[in-house]
N, C-alpha and C positions, 0 to 999 in steps of 0.2 A: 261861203258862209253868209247867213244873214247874222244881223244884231240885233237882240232880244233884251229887251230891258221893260222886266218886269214891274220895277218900280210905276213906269209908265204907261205900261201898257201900251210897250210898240215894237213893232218888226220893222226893222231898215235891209229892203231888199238893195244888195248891193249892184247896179247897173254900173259898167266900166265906162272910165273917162267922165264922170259924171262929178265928182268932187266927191268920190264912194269912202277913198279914205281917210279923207280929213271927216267924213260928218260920223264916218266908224269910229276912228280914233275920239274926237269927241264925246259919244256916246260911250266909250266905253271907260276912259276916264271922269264923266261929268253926270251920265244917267247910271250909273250900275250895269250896264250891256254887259253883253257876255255872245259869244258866237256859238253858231249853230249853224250845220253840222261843226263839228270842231276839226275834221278832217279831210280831204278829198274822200270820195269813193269809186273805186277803179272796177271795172269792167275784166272779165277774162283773160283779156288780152293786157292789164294793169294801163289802160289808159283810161285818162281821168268819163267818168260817168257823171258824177255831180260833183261841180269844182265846189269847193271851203269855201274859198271868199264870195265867188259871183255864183250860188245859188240862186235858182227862180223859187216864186212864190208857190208855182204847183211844183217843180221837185219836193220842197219841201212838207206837201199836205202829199206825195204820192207818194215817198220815203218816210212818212212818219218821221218825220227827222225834230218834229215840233208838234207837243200833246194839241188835239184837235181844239181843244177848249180855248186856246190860248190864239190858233189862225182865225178862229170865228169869234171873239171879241176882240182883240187887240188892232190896232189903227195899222196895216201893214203901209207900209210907204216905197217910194224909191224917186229917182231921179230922171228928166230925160236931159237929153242933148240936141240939136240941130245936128245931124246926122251926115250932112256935109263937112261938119268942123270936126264932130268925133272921127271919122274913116280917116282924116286926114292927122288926127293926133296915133290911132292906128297906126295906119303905115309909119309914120315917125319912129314910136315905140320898135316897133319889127324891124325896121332900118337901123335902129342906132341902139337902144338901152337894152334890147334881148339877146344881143347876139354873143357878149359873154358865159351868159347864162347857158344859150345850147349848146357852148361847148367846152361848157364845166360843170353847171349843174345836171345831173342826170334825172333829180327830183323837180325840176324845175318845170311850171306849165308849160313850157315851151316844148318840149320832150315829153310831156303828158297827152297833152292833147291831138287827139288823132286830126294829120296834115299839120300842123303847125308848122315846125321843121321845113316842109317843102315849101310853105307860102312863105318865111322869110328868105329860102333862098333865092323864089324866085323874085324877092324887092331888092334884094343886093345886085343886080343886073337889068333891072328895069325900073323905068320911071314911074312918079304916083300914076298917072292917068294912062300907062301901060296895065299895071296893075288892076288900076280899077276895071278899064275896059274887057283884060283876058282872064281875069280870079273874080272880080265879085260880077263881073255881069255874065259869067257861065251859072251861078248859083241862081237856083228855082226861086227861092222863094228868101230875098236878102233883107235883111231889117235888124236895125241899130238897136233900138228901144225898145220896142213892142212884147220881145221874149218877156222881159224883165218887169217890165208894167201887166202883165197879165196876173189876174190873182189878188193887186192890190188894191187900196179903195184910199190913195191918194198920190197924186203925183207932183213932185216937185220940179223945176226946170233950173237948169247948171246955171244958165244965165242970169240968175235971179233965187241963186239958190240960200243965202242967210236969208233975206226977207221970206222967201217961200216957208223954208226952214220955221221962221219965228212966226209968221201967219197963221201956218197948221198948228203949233202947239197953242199960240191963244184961241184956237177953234177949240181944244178939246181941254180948256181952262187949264191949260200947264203956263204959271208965270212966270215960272223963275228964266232969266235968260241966258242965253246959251247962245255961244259964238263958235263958228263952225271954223278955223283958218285955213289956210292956203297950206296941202301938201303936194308932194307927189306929180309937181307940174310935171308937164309933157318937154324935156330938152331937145336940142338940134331942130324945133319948127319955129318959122315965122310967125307972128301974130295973127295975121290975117290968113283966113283957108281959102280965101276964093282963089289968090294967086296960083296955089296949086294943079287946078283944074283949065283942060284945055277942052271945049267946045264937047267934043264928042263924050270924053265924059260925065261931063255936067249933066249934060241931056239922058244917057243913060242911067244915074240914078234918080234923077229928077222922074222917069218914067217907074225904074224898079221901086221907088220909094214913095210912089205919091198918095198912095193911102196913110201912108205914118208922119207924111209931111202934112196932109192935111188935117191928118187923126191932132197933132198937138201942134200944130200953127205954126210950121217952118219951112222957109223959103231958102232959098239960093243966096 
């Protein structure tokens, strides 16, 4: 889904691990937001085609899913991450807080999303930088942020995301203010992501990633 809040005239594309649902929840208590699409939409085969929460900006001008009048003036926005810290709150999430879900929830994206399922089973028996080395460095074409930034016309960064947050809306003369809080932290990871990574991985997405590391200024 993204969140649409007319009052303001703005779309919050939801990018994962981003701080997507504390500035959601905000907006939807604090701006009059409302979601959109309000639902998944499933594919033939009933797995997910355009998820609810983490819609992109062109699903949703390619599904209609939001009147055109409203993608071509309103401010759409979203969030990035340094793509080393997010892969690594990833695998966390798949390691530890999804794996009740795959096997109770049936409706759950975990069970939605086509391969999900096998790529946590194969983090339950191998390490982060097994992982990264054998699942994201056989994928063509791998990138954290980019999907999600595409379509919009501002970008907000995790690390600096209230100030970001409050800088874009005195751009576009919104004064009143608005405080984004801490939800939905990442459990069972350390604070620091570099620990995680051993040589070989590093280097491999540091190569797979270095157009989007340098498209929004993130290093190692």
């Amino acid at each position: 889904m993204a969140i649409v809040s007319d009052r303001y005239n703005l779309i919050f594309i939801l990018n994962p691990r981003t701080g997507c649902t504390a500035t959601s929840e905000m907006m939807l208590q604090k701006m009059e937001g409302y979601w959109a699409p309000p639902e998944n939409i499933l594919d033939h085969n009933d797995k997910i085609e355009v998820q609810s929460k983490h819609t992109t900006a062109t699903e949703l001008k390619t599904h209609a899913l939001i009147p055109a009048d409203k993608l071509n003036s309103y401010t759409i926005f979203t969030a990035v991450r340094n793509p080393f810290d997010s892969i690594v709150s990833l695998w966390t999430k798949k390691r530890y807080k999804y794996v009740g879900a795959k096997r109770t929830n049936p409706n759950s994206i975990v069970n939605l999303i086509k391969g999900y399922d096998q790529d946590m089973d194969f983090i339950q028996t191998h390490t982060f930088s097994e992982w990264v080395i054998e699942v994201l460095g056989s994928r063509k074409n791998l990138a954290v942020n980019t999907k999600h930034v595409a379509g919009t016309n501002h970008v907000l960064k995790f690390e600096n995301l209230q100030a970001d947050f409050s800088a874009m809306l005195q751009g576009l003369s919104i004064e009143e203010p608005f405080t984004i809080k801490t939800l939905n932290k990442t459990k069972n990871r350390d604070a620091g992501y570099r620990q995680y990574y051993e040589p070989e991985a590093r280097q491999l997405l540091e190569d797979k990633l270095a157009s989007e590391l340098e498209t929004f200024g993130y290093t190692f």
